[in-house]
mmCIF file of the N, C-alpha and C atoms, coordinates in Angstrom:
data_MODEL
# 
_entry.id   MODEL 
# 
loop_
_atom_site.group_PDB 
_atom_site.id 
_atom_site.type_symbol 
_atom_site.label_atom_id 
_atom_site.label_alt_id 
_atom_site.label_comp_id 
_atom_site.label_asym_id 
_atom_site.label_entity_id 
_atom_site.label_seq_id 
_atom_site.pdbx_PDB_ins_code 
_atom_site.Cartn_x 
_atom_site.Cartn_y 
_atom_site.Cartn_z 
_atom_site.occupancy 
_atom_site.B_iso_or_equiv 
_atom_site.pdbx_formal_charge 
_atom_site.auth_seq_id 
_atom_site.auth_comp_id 
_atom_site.auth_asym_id 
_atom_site.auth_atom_id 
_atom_site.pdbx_PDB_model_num 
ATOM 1   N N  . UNK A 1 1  ? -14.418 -6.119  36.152  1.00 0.00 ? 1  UNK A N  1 
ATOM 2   C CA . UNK A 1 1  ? -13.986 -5.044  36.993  1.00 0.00 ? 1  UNK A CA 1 
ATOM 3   C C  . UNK A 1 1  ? -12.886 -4.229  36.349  1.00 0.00 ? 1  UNK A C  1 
ATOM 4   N N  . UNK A 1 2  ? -12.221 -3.131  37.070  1.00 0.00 ? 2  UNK A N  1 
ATOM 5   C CA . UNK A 1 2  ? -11.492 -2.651  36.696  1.00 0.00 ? 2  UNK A CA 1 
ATOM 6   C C  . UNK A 1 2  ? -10.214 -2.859  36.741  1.00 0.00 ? 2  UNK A C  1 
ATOM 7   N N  . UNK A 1 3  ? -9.292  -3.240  35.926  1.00 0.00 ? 3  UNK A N  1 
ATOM 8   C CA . UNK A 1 3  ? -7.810  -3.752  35.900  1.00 0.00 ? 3  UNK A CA 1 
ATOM 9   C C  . UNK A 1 3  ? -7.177  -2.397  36.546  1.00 0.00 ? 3  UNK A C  1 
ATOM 10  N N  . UNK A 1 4  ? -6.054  -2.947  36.181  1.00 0.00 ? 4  UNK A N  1 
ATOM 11  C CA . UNK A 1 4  ? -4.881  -1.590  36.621  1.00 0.00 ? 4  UNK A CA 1 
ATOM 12  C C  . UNK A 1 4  ? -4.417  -1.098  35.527  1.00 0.00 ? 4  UNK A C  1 
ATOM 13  N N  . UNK A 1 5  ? -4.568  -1.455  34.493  1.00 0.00 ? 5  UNK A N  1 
ATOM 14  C CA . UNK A 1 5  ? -4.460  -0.807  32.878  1.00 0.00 ? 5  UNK A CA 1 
ATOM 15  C C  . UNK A 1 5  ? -6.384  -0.367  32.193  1.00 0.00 ? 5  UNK A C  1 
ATOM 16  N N  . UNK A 1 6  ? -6.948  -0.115  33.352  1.00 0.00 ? 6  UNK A N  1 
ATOM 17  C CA . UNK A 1 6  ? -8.578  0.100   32.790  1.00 0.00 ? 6  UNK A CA 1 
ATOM 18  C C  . UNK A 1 6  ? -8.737  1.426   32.020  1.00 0.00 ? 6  UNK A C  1 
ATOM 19  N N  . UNK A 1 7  ? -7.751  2.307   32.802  1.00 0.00 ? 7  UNK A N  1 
ATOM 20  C CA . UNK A 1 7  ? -7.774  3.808   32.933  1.00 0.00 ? 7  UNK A CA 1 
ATOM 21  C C  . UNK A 1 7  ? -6.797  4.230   31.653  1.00 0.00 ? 7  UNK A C  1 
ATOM 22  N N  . UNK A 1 8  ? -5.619  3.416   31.584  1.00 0.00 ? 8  UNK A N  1 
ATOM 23  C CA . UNK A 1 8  ? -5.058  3.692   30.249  1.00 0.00 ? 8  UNK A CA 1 
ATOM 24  C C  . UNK A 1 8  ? -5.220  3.319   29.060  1.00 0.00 ? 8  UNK A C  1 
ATOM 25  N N  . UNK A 1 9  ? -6.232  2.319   28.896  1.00 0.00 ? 9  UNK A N  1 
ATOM 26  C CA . UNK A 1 9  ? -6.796  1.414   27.883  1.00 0.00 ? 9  UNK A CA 1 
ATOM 27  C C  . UNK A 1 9  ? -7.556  2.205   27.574  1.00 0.00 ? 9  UNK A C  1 
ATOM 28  N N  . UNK A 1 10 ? -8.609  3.328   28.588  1.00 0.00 ? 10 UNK A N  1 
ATOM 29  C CA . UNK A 1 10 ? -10.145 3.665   28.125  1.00 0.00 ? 10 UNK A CA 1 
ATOM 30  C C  . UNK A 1 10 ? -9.290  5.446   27.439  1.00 0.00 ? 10 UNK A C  1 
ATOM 31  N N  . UNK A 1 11 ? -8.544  5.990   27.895  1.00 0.00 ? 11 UNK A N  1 
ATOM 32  C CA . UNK A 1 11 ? -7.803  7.031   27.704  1.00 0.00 ? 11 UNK A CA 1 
ATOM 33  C C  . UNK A 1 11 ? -6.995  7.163   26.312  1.00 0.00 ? 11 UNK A C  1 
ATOM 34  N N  . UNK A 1 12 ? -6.442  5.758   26.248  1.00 0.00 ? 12 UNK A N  1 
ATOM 35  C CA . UNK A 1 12 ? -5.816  5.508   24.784  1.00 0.00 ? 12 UNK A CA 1 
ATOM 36  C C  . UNK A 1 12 ? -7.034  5.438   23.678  1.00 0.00 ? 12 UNK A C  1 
ATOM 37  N N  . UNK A 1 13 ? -7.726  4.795   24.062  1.00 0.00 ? 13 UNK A N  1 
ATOM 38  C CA . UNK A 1 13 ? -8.985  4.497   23.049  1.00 0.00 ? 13 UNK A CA 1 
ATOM 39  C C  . UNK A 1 13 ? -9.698  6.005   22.825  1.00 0.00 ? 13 UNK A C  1 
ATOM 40  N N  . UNK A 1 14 ? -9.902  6.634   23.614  1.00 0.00 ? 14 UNK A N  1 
ATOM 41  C CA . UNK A 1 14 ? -10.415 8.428   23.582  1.00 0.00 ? 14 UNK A CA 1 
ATOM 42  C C  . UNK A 1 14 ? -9.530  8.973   22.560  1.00 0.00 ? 14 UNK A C  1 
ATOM 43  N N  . UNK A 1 15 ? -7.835  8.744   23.371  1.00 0.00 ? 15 UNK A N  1 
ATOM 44  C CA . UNK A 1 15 ? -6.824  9.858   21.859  1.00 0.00 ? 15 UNK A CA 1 
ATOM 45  C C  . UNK A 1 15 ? -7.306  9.106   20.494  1.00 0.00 ? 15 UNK A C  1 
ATOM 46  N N  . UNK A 1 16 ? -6.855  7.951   20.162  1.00 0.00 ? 16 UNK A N  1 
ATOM 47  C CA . UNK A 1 16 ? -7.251  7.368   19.395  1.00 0.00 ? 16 UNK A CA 1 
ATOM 48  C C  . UNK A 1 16 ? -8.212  7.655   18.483  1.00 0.00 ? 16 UNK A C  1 
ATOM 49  N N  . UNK A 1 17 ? -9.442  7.658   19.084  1.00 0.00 ? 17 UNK A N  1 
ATOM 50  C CA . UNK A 1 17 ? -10.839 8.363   18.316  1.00 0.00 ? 17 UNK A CA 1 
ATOM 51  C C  . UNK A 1 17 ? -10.859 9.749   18.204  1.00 0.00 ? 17 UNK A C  1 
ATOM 52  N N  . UNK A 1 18 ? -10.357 10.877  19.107  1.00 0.00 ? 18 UNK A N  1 
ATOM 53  C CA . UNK A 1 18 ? -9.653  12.139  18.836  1.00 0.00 ? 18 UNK A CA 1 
ATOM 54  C C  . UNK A 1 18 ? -9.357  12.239  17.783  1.00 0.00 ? 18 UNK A C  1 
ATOM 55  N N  . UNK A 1 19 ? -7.739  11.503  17.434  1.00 0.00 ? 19 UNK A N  1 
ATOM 56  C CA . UNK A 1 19 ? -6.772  11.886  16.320  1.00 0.00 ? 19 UNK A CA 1 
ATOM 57  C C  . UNK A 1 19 ? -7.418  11.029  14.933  1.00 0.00 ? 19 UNK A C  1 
ATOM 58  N N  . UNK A 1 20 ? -8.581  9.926   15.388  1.00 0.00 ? 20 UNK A N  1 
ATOM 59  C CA . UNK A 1 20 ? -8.951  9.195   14.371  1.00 0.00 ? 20 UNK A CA 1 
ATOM 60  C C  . UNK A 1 20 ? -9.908  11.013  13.317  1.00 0.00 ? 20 UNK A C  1 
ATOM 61  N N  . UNK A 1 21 ? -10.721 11.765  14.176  1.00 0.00 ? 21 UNK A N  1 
ATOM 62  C CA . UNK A 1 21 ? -11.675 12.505  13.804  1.00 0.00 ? 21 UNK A CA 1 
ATOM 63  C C  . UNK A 1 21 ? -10.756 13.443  13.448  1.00 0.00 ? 21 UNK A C  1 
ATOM 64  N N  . UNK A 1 22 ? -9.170  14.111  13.685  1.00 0.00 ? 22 UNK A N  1 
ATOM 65  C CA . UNK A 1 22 ? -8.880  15.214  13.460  1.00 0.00 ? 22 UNK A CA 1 
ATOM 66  C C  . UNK A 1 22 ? -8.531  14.678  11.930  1.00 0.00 ? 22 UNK A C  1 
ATOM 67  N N  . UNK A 1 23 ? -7.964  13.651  11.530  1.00 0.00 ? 23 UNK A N  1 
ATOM 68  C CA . UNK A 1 23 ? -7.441  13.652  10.577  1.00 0.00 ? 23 UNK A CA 1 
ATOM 69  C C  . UNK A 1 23 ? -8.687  13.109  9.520   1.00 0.00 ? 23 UNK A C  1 
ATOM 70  N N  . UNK A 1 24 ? -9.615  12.505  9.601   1.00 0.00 ? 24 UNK A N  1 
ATOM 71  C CA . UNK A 1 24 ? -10.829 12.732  8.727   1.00 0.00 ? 24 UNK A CA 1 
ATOM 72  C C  . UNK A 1 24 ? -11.313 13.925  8.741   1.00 0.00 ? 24 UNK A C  1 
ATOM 73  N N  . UNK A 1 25 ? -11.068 14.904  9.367   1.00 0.00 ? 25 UNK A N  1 
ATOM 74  C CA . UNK A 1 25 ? -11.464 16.109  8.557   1.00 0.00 ? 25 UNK A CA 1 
ATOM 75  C C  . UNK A 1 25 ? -10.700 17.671  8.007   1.00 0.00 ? 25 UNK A C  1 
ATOM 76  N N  . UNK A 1 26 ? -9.410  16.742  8.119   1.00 0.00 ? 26 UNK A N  1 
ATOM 77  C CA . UNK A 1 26 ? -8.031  17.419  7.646   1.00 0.00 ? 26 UNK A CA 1 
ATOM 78  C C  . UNK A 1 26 ? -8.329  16.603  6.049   1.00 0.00 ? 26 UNK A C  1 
ATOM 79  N N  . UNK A 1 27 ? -8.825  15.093  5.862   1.00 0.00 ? 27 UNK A N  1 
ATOM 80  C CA . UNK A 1 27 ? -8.517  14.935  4.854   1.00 0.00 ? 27 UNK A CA 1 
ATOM 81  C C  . UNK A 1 27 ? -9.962  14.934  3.963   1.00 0.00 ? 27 UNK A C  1 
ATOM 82  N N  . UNK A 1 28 ? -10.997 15.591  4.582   1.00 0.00 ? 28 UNK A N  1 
ATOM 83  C CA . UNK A 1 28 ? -12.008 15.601  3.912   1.00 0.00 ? 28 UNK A CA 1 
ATOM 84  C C  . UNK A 1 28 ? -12.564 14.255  4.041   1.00 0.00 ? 28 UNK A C  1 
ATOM 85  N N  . UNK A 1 29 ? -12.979 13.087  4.420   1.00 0.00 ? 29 UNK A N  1 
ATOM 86  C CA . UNK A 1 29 ? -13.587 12.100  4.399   1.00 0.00 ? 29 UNK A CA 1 
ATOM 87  C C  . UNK A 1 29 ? -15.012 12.262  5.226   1.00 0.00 ? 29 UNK A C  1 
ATOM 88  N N  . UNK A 1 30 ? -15.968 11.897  4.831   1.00 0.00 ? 30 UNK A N  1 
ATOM 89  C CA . UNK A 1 30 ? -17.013 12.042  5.481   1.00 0.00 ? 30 UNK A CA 1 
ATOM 90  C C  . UNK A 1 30 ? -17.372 10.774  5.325   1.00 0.00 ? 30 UNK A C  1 
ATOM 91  N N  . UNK A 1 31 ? -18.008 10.390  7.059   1.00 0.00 ? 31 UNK A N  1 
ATOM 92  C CA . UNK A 1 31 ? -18.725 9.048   6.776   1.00 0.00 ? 31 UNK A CA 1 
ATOM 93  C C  . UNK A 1 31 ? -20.223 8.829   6.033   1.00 0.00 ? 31 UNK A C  1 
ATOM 94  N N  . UNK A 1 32 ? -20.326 7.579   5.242   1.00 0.00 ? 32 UNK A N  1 
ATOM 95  C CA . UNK A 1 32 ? -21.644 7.670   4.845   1.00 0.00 ? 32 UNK A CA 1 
ATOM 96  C C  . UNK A 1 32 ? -22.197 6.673   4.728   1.00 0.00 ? 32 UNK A C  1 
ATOM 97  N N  . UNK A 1 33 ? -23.781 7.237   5.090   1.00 0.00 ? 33 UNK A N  1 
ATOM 98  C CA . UNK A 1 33 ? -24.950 6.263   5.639   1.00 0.00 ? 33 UNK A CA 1 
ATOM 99  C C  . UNK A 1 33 ? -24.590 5.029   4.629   1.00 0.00 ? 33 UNK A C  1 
ATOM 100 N N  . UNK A 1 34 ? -24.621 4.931   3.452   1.00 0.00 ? 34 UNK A N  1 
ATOM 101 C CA . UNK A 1 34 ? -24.389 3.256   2.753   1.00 0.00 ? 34 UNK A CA 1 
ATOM 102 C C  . UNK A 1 34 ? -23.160 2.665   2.870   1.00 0.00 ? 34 UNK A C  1 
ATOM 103 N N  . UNK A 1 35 ? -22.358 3.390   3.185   1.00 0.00 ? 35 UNK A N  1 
ATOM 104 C CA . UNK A 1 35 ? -20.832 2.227   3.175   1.00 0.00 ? 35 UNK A CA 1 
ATOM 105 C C  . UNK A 1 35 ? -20.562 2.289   2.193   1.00 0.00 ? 35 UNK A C  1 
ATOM 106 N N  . UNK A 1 36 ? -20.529 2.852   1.437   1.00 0.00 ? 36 UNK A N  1 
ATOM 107 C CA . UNK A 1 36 ? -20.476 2.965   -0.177  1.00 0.00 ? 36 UNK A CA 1 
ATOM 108 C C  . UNK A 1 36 ? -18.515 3.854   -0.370  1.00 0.00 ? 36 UNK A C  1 
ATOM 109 N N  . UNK A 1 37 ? -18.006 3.802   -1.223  1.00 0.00 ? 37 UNK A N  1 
ATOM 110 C CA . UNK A 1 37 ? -16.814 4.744   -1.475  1.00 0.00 ? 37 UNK A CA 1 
ATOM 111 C C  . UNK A 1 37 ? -17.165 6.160   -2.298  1.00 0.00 ? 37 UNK A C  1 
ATOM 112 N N  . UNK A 1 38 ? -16.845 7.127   -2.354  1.00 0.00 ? 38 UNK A N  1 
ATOM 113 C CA . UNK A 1 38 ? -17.418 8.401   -3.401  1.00 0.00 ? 38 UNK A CA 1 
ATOM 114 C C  . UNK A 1 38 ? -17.485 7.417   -4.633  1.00 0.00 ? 38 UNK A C  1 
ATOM 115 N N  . UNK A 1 39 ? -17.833 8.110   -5.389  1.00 0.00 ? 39 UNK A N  1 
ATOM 116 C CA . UNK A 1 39 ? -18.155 7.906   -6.834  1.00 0.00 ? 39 UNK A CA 1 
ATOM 117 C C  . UNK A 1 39 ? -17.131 7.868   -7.680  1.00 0.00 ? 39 UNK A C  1 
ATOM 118 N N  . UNK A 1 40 ? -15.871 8.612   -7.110  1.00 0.00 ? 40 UNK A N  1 
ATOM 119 C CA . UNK A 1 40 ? -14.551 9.305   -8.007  1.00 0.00 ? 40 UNK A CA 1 
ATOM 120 C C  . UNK A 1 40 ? -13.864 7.956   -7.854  1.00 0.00 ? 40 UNK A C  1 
ATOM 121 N N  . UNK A 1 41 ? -14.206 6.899   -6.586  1.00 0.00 ? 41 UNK A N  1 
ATOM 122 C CA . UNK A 1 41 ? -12.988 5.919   -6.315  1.00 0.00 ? 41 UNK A CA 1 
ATOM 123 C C  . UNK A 1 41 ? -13.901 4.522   -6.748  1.00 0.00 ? 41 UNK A C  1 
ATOM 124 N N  . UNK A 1 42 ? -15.170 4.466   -7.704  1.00 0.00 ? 42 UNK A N  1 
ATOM 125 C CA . UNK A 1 42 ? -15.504 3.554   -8.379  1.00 0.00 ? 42 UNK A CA 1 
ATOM 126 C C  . UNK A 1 42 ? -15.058 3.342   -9.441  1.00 0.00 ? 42 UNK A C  1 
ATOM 127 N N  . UNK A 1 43 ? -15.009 1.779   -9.961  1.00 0.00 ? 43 UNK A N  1 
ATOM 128 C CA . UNK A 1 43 ? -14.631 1.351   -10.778 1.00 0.00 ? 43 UNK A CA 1 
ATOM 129 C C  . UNK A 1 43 ? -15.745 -0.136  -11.825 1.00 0.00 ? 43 UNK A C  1 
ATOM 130 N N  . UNK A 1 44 ? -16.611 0.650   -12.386 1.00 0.00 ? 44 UNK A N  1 
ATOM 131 C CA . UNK A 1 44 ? -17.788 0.214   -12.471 1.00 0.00 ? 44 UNK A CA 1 
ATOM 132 C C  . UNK A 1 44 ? -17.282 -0.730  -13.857 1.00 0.00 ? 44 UNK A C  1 
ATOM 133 N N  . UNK A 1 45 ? -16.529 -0.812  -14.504 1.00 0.00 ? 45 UNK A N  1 
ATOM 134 C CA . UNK A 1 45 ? -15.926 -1.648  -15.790 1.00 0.00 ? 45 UNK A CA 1 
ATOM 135 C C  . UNK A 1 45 ? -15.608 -2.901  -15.336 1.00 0.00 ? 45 UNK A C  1 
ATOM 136 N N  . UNK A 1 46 ? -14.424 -2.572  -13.740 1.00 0.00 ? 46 UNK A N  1 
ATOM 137 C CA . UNK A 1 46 ? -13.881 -3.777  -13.433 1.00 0.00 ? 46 UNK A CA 1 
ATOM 138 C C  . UNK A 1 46 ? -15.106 -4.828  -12.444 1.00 0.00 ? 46 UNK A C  1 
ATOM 139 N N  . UNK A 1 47 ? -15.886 -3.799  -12.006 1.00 0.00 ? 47 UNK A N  1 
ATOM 140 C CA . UNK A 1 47 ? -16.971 -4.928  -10.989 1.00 0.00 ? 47 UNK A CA 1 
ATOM 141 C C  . UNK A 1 47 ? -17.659 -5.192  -11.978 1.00 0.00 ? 47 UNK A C  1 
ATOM 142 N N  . UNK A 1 48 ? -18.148 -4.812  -13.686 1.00 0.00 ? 48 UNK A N  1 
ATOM 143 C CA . UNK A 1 48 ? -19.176 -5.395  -13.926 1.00 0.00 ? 48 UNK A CA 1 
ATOM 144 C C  . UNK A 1 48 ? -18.900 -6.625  -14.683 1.00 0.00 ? 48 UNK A C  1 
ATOM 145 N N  . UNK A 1 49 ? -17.126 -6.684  -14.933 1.00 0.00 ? 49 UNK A N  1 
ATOM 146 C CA . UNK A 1 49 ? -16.412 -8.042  -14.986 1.00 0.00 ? 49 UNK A CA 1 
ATOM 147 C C  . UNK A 1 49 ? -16.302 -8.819  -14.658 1.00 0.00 ? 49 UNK A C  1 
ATOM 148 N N  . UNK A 1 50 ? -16.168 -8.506  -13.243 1.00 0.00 ? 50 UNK A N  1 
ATOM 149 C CA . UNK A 1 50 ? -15.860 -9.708  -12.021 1.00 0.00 ? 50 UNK A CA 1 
ATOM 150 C C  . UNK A 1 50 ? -17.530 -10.239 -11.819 1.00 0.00 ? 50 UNK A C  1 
ATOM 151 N N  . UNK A 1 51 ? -18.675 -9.513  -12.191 1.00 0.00 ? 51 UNK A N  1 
ATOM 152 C CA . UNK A 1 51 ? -19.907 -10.078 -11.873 1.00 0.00 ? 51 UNK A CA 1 
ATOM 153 C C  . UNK A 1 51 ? -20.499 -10.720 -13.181 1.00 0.00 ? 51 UNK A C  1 
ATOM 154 N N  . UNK A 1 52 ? -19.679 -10.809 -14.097 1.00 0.00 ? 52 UNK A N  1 
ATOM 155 C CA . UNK A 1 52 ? -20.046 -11.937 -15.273 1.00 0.00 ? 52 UNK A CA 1 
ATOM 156 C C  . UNK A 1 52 ? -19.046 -12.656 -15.338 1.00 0.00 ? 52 UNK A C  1 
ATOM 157 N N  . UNK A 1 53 ? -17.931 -13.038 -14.664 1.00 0.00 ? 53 UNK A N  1 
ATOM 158 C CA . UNK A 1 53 ? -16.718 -13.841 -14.349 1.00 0.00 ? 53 UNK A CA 1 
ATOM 159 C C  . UNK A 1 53 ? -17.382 -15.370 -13.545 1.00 0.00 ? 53 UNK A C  1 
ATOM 160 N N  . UNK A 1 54 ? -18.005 -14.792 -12.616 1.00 0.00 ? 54 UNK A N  1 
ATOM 161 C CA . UNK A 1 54 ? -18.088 -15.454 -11.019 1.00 0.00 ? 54 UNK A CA 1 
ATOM 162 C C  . UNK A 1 54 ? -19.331 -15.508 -11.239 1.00 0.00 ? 54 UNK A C  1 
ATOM 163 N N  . UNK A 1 55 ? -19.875 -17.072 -10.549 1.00 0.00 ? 55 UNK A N  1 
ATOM 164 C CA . UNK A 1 55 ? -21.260 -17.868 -10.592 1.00 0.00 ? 55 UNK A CA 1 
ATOM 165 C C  . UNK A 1 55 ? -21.527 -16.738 -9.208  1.00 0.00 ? 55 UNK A C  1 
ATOM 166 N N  . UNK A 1 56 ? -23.131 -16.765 -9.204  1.00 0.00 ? 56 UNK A N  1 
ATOM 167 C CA . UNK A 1 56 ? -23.965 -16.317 -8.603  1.00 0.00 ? 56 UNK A CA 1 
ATOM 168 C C  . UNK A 1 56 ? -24.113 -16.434 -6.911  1.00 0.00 ? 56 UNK A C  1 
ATOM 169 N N  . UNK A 1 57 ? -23.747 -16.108 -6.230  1.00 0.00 ? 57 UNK A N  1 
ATOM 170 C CA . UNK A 1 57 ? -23.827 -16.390 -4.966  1.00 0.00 ? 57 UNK A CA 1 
ATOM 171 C C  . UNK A 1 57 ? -25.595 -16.935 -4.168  1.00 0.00 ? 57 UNK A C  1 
ATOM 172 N N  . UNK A 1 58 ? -25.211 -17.801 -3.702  1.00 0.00 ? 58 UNK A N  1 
ATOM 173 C CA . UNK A 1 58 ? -26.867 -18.003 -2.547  1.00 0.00 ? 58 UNK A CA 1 
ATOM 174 C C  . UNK A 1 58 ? -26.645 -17.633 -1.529  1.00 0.00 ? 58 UNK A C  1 
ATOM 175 N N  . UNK A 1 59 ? -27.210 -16.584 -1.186  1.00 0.00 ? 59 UNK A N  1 
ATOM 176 C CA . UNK A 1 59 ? -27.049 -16.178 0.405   1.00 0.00 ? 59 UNK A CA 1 
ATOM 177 C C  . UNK A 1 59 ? -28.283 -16.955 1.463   1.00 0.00 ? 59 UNK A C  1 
ATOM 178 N N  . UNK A 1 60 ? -29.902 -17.547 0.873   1.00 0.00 ? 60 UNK A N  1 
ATOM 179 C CA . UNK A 1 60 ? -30.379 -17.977 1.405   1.00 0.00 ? 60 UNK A CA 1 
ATOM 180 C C  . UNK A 1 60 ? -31.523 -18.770 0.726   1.00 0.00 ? 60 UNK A C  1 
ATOM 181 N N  . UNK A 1 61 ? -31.905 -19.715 1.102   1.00 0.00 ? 61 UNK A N  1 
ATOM 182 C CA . UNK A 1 61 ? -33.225 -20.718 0.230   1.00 0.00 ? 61 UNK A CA 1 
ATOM 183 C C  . UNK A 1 61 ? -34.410 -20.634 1.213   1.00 0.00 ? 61 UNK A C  1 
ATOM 184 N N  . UNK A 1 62 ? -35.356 -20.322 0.773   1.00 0.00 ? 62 UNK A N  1 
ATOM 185 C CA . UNK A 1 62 ? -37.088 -20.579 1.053   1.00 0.00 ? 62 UNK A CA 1 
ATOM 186 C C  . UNK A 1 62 ? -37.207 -21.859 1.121   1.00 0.00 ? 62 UNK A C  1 
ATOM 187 N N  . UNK A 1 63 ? -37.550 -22.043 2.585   1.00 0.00 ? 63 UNK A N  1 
ATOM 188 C CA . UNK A 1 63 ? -37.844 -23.515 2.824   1.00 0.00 ? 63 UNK A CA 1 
ATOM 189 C C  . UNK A 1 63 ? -39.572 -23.938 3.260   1.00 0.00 ? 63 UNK A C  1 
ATOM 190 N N  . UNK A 1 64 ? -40.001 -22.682 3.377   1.00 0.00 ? 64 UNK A N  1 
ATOM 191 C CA . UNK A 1 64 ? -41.523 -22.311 3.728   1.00 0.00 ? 64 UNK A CA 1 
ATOM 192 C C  . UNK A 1 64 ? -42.094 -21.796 3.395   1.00 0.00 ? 64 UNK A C  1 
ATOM 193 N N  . UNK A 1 65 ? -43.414 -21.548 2.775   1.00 0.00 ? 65 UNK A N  1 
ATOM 194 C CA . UNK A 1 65 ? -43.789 -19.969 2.521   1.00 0.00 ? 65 UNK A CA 1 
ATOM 195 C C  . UNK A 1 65 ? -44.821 -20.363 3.137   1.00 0.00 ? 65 UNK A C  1 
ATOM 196 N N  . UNK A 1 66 ? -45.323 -19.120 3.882   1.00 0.00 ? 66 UNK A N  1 
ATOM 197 C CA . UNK A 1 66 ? -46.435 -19.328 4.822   1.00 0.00 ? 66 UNK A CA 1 
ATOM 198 C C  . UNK A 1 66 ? -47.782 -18.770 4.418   1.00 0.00 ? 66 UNK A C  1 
# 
């Protein structure tokens, strides 16, 4: 239900996302579909280090094939 802080919680969360959008496009940031960072803020030397540094991750094993 509704508290007695419902109305200032849902109001704060509005400015919030407001001032979140004025200043992404004061600073030029655009969101994007991959999650990815621009290109200018990669650092493709140091990840391709850290991915011959560090054993291989398993995210999942085939226990079936049907």
């Amino acid at each position: 239900g509704a508290g007695p802080y419902d109305k200032a919680i849902k109001q704060t969360e509005e400015d919030v996302q407001t001032a979140l959008k004025r200043v992404n496009e004061l600073s030029g940031i655009k969101e994007s579909d991959t999650g990815l960072a621009p290109p200018a803020l990669w650092d493709l030397a140091a990840d391709k280090q850290a991915l011959q540094s560090e054993q291989p991750l398993q995210v999942a094993r085939c226990t079936k094939i049907i």
